[in-house]
DOLO-343615 format. One record per atom (N, C-alpha, C, O, CB): atom name; residue number from 1; y, z, x. Coordinates in Angstrom, 3 decimals. Each point is the difference from the previous one (the first is absolute). Glycine has a CB too. Layout:
<atoms>
(atom CA NUM (Y Z X));
...
</atoms>
This chain:
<atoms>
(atom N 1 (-14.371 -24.060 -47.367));
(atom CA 1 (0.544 -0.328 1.306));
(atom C 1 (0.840 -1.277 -0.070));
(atom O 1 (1.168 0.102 0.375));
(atom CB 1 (-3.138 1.017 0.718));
(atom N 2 (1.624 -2.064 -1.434));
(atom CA 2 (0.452 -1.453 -0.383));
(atom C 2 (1.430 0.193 -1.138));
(atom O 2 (0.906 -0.831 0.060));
(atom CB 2 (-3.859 -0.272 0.214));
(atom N 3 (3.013 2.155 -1.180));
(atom CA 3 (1.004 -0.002 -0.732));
(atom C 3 (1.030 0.545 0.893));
(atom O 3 (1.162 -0.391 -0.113));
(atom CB 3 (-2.410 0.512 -1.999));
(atom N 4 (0.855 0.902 3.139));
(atom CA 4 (1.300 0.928 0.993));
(atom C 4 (0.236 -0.966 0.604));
(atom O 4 (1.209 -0.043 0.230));
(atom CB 4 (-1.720 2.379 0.264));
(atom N 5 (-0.110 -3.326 -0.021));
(atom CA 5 (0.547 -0.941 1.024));
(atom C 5 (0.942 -1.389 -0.596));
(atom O 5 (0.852 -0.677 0.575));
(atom CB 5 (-3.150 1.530 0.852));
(atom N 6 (1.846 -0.919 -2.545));
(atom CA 6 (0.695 -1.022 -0.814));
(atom C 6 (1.438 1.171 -0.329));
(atom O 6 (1.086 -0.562 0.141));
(atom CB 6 (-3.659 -1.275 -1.428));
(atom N 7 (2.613 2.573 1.089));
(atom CA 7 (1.475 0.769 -0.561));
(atom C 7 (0.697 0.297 1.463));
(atom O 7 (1.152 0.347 0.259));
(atom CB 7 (-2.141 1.120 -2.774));
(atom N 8 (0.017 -1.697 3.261));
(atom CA 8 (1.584 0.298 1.428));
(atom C 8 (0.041 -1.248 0.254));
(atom O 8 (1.225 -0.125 -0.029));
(atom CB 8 (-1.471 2.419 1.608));
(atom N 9 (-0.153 -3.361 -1.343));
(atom CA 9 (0.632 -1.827 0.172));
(atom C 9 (1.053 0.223 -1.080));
(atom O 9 (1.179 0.167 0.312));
(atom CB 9 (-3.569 -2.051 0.246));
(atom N 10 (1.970 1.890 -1.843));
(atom CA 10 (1.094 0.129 -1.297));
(atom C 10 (1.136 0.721 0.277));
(atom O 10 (1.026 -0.558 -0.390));
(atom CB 10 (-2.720 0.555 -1.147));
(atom N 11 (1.893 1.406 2.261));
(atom CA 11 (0.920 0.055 0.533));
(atom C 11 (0.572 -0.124 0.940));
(atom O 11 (1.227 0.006 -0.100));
(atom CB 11 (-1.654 0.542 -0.960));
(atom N 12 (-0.143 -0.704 2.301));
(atom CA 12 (0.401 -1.097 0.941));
(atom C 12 (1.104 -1.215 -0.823));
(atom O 12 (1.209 -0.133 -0.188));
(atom CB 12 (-3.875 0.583 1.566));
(atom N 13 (1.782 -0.958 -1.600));
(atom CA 13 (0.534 -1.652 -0.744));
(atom C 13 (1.454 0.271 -0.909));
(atom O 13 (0.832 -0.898 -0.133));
(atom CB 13 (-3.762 -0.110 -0.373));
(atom N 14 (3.072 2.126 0.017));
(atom CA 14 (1.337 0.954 -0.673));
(atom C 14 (0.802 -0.035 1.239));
(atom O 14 (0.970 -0.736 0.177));
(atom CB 14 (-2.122 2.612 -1.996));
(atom N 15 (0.701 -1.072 2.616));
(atom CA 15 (1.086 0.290 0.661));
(atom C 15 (0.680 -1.366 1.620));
(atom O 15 (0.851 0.071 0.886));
(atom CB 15 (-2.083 2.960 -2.026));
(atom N 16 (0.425 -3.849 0.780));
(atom CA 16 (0.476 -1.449 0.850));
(atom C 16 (0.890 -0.443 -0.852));
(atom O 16 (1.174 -0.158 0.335));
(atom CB 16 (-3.213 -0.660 0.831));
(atom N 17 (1.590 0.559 -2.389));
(atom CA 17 (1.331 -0.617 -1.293));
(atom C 17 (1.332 0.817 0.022));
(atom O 17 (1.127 -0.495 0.009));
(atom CB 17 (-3.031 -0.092 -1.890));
(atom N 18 (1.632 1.757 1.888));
(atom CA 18 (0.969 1.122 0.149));
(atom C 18 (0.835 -0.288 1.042));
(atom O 18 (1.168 -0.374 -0.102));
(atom CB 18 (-2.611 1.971 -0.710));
(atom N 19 (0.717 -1.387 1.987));
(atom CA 19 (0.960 -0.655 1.733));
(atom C 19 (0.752 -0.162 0.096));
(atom O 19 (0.943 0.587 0.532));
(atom CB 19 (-1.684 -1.415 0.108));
(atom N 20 (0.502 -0.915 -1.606));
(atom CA 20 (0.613 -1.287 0.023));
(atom C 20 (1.126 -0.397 -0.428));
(atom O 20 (0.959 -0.631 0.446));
(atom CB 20 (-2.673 0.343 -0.477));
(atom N 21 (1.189 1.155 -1.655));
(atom CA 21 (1.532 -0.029 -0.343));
(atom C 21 (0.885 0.553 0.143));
(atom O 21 (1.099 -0.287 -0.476));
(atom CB 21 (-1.701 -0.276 -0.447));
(atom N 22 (0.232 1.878 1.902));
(atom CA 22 (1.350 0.625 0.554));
(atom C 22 (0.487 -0.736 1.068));
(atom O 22 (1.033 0.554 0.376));
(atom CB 22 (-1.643 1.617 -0.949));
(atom N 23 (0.392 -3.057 1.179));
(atom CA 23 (0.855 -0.895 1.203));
(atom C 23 (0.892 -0.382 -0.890));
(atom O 23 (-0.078 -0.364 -1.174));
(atom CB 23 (-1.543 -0.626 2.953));
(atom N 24 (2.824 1.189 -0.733));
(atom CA 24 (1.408 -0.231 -0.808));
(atom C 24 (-0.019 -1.618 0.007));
(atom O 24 (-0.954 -0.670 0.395));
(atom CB 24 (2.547 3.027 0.465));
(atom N 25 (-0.535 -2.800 -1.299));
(atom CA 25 (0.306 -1.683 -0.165));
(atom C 25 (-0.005 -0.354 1.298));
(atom O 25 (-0.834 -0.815 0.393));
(atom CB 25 (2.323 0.635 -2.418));
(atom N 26 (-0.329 0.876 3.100));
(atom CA 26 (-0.182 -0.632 1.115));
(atom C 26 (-1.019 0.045 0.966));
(atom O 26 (-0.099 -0.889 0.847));
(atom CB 26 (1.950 1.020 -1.323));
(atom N 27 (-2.788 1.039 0.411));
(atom CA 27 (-1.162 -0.602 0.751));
(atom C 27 (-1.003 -1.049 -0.618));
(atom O 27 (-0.885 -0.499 0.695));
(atom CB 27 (1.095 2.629 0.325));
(atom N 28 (-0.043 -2.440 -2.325));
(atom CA 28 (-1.136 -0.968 -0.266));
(atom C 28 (0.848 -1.256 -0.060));
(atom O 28 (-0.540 -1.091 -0.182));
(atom CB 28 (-1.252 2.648 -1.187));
(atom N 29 (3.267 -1.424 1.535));
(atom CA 29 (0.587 -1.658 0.168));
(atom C 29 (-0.335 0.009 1.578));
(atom O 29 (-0.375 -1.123 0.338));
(atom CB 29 (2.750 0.741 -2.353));
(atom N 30 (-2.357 1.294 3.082));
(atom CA 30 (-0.360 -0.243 1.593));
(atom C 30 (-1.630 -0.039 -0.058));
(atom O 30 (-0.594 -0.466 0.972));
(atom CB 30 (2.856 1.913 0.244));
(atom N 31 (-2.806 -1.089 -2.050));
(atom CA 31 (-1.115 -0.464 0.218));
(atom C 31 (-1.106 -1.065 -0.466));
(atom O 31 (-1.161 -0.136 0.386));
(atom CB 31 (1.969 1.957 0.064));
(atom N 32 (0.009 -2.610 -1.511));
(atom CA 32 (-0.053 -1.255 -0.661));
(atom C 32 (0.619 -0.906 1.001));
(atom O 32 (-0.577 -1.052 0.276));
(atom CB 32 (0.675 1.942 -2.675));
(atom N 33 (0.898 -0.611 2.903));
(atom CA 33 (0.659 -1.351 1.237));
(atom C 33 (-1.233 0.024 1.628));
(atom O 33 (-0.346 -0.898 0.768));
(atom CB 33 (3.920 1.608 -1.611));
(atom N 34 (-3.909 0.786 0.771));
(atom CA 34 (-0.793 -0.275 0.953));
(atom C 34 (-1.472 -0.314 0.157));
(atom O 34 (-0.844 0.666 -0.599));
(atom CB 34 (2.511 0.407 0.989));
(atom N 35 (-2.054 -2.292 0.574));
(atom CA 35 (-1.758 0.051 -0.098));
(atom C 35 (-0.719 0.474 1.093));
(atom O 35 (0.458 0.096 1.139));
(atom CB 35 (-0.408 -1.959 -2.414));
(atom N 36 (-1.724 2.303 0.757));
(atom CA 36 (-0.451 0.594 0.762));
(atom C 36 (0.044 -0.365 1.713));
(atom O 36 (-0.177 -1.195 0.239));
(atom CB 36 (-0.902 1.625 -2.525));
(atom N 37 (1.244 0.254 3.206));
(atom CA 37 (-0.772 -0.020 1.251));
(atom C 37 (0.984 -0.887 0.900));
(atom O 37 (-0.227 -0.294 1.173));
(atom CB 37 (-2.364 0.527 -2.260));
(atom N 38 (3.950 -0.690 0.202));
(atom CA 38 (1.100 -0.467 0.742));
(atom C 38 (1.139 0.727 0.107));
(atom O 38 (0.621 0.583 -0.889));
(atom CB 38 (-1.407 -2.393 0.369));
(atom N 39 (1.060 1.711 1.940));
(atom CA 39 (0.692 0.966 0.615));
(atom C 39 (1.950 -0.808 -0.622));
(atom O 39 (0.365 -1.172 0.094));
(atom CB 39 (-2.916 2.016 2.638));
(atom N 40 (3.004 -0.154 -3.057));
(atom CA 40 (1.618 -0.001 -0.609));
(atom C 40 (0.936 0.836 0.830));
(atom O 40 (-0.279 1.198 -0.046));
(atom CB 40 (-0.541 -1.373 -2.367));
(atom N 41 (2.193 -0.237 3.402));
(atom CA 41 (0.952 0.416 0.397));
(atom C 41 (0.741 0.530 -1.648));
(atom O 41 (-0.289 -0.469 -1.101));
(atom CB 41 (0.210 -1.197 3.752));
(atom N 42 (1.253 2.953 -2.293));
(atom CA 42 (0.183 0.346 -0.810));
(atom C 42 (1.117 -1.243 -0.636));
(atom O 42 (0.059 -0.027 -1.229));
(atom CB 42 (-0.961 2.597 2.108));
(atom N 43 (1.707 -3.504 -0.183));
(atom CA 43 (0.810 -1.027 -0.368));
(atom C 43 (-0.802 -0.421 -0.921));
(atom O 43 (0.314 0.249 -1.164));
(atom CB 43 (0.920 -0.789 3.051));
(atom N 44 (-2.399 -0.162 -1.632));
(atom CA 44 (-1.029 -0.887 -0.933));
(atom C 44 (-0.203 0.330 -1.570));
(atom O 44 (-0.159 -0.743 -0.968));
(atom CB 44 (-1.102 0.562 3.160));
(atom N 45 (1.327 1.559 -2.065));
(atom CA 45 (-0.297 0.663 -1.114));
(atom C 45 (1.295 0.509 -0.869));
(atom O 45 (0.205 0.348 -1.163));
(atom CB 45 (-2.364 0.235 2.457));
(atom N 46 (2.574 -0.665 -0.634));
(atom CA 46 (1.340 0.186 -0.694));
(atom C 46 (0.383 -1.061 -0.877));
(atom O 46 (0.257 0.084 -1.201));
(atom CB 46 (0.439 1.126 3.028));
(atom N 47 (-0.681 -3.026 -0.500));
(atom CA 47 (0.386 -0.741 -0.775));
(atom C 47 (-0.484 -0.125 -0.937));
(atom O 47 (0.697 -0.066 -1.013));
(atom CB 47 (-0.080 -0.591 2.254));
(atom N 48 (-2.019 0.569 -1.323));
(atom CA 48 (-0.711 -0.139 -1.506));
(atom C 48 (0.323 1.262 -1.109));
(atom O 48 (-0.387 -0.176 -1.155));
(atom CB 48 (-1.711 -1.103 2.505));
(atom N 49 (2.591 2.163 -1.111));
(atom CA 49 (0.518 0.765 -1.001));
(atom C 49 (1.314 -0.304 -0.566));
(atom O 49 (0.392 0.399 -1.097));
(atom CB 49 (-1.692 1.101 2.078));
(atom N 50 (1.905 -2.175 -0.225));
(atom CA 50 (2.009 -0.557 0.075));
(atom C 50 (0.158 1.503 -0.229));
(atom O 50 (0.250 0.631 -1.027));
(atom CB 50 (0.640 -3.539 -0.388));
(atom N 51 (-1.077 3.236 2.481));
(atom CA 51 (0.793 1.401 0.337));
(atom C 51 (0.844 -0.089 1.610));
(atom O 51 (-0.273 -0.456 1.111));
(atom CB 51 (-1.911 1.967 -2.669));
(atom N 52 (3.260 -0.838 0.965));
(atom CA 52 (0.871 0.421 1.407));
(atom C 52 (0.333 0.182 0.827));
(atom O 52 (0.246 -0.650 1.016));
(atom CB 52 (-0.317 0.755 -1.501));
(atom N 53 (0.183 1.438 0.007));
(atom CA 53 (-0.086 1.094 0.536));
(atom C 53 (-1.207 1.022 0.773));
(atom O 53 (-0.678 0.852 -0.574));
(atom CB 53 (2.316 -1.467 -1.030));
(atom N 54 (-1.676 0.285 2.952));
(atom CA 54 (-1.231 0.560 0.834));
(atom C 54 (-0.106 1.070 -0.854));
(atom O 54 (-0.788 -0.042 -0.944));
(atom CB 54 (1.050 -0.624 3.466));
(atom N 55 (0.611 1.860 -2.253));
(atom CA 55 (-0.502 1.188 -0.484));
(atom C 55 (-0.232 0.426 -1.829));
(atom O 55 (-0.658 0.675 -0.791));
(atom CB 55 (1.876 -0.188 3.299));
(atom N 56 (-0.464 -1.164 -2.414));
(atom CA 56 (-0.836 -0.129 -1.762));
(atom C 56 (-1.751 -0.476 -0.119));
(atom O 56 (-0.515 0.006 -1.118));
(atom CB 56 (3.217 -1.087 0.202));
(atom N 57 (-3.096 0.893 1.499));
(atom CA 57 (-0.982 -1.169 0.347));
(atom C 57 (-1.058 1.081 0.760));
(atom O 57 (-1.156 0.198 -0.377));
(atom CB 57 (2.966 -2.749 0.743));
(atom N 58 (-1.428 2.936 0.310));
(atom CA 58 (-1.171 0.738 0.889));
(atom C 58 (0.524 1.567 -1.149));
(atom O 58 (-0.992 0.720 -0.113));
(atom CB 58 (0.826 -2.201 3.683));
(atom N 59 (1.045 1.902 -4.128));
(atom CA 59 (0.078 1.367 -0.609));
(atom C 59 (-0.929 -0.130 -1.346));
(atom O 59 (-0.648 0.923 -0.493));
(atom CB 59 (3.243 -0.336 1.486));
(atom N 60 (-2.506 -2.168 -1.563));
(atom CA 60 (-0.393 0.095 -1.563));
(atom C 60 (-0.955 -0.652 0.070));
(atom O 60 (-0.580 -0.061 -1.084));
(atom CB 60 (2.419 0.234 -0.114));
(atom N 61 (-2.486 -0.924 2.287));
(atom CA 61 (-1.253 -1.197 -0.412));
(atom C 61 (-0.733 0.577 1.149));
(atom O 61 (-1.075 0.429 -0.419));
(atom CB 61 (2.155 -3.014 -0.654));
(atom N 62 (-0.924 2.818 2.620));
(atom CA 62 (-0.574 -0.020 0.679));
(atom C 62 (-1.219 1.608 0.259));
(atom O 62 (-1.194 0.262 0.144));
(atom CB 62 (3.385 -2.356 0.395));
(atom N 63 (-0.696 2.841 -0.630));
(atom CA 63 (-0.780 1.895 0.313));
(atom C 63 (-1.021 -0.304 -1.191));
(atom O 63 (-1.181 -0.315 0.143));
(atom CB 63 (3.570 2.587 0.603));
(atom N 64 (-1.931 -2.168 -1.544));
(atom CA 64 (-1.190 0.259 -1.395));
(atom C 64 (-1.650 -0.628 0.584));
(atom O 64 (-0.978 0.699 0.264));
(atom CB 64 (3.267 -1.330 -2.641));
(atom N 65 (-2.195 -0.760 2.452));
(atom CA 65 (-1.030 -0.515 0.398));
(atom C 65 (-0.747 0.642 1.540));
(atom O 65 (-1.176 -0.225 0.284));
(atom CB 65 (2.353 -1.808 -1.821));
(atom N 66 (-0.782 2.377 1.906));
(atom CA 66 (-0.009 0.518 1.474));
(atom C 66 (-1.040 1.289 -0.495));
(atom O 66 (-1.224 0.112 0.058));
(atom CB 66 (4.078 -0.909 1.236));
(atom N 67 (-1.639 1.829 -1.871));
(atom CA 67 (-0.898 0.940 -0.399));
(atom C 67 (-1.367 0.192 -0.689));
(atom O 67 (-0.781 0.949 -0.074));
(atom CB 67 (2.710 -0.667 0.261));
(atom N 68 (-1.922 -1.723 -0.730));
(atom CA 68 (-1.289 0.072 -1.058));
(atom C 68 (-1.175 -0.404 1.065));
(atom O 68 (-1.152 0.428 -0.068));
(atom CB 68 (2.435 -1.288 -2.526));
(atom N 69 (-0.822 0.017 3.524));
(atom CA 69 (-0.879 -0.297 0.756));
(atom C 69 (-0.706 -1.355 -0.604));
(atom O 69 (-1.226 -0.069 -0.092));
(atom CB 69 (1.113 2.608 0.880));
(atom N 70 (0.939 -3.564 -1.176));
(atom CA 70 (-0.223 -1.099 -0.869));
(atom C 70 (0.509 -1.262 1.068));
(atom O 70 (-0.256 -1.196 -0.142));
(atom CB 70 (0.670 2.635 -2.487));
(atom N 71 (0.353 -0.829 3.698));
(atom CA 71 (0.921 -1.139 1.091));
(atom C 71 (-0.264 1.109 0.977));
(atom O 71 (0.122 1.225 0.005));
(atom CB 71 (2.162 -2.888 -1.310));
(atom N 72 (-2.764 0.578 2.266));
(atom CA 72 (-0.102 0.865 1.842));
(atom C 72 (0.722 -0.738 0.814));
(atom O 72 (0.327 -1.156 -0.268));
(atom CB 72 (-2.700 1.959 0.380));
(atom N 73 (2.592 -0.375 0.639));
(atom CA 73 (1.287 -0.318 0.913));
(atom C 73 (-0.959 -0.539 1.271));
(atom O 73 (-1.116 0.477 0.207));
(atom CB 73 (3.274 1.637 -1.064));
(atom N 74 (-1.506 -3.279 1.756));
(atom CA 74 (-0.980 -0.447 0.881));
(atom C 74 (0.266 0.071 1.383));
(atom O 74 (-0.527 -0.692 0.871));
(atom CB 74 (-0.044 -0.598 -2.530));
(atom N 75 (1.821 2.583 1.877));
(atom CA 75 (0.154 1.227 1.075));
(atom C 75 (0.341 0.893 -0.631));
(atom O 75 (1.222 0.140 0.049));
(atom CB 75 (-0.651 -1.089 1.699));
(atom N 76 (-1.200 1.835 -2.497));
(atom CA 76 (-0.064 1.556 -0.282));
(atom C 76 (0.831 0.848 0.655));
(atom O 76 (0.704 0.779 -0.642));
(atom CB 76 (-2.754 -1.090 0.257));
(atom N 77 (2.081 0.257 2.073));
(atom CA 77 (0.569 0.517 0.928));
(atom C 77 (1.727 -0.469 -0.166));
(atom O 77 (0.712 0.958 -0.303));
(atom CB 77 (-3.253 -0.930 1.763));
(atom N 78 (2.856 -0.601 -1.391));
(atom CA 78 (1.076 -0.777 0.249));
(atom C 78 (0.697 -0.539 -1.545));
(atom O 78 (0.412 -1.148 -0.167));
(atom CB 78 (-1.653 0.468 2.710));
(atom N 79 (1.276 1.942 -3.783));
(atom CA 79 (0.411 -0.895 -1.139));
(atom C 79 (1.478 -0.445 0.043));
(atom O 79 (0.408 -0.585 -1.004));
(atom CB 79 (-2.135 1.753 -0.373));
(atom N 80 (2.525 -0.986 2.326));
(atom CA 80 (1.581 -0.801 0.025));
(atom C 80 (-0.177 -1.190 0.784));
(atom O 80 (1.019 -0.691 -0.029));
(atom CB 80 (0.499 2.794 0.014));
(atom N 81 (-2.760 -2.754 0.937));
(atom CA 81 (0.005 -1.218 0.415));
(atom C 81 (-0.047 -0.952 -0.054));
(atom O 81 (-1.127 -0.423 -0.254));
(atom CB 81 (0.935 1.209 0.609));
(atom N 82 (1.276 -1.815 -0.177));
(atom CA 82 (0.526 -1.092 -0.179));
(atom C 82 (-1.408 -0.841 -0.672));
(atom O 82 (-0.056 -0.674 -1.028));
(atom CB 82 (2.185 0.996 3.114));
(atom N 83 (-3.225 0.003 -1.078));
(atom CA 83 (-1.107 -1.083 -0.352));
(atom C 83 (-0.994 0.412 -1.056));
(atom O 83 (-1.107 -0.498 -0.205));
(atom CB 83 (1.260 -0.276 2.525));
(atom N 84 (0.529 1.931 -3.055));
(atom CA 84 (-1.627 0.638 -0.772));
(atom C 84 (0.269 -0.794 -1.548));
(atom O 84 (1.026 -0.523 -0.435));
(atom CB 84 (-1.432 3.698 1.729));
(atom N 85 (-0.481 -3.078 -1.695));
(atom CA 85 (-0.608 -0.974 -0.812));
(atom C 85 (-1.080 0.632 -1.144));
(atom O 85 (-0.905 0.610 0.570));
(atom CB 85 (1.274 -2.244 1.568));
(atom N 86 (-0.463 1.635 -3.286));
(atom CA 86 (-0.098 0.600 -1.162));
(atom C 86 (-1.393 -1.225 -0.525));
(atom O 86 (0.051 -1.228 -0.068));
(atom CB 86 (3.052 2.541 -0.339));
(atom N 87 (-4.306 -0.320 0.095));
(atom CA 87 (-1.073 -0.730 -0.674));
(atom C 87 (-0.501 0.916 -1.277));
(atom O 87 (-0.004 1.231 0.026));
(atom CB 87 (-0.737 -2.455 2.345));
(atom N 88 (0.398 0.571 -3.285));
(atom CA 88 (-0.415 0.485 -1.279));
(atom C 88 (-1.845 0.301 0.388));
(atom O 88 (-0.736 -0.712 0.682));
(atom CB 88 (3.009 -0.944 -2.455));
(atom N 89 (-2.634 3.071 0.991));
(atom CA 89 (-1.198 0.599 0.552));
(atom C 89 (-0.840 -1.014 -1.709));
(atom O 89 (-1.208 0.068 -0.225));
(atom CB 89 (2.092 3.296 2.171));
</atoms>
């Protein structure tokens, strides 16, 4: 019993390493600039990337993270509003 349970953590623990290294560069450079449980306008985050271009920015750094469910948005309802604001999970 103790050996089945030790070989699924073991692969568990495979497949977290695995994850990880599939995050592309730019979500782990947006998610190295960002810290936990503080809320980031998308300007903020940008500047710390010295990036641009909004839509470069929300097409190549932002969706990705979004989808993974790694960054929540802090109006869900309202993601084009002026005031919403981006926190790392």
């Amino acid at each position: 019993m103790l050996k089945q349970i030790d070989s699924v953590l073991e692969e568990i623990a495979t497949q977290i390493n695995e994850d990880s290294e599939q995050l592309s560069d730019c979500v782990r450079k947006l998610l190295d600039v960002m810290e936990y449980d503080v809320a980031y306008t998308s300007n903020q985050l940008m500047e710390k990337l010295e990036l641009k271009s909004r839509e470069g920015f929300r097409r190549n750094y932002l969706k990705h993270e979004l989808e993974l469910n790694l960054v929540c948005m802090t109006i869900p309802d309202k993601p084009n509003s002026k005031n919403q604001r981006y926190i790392k999970k």
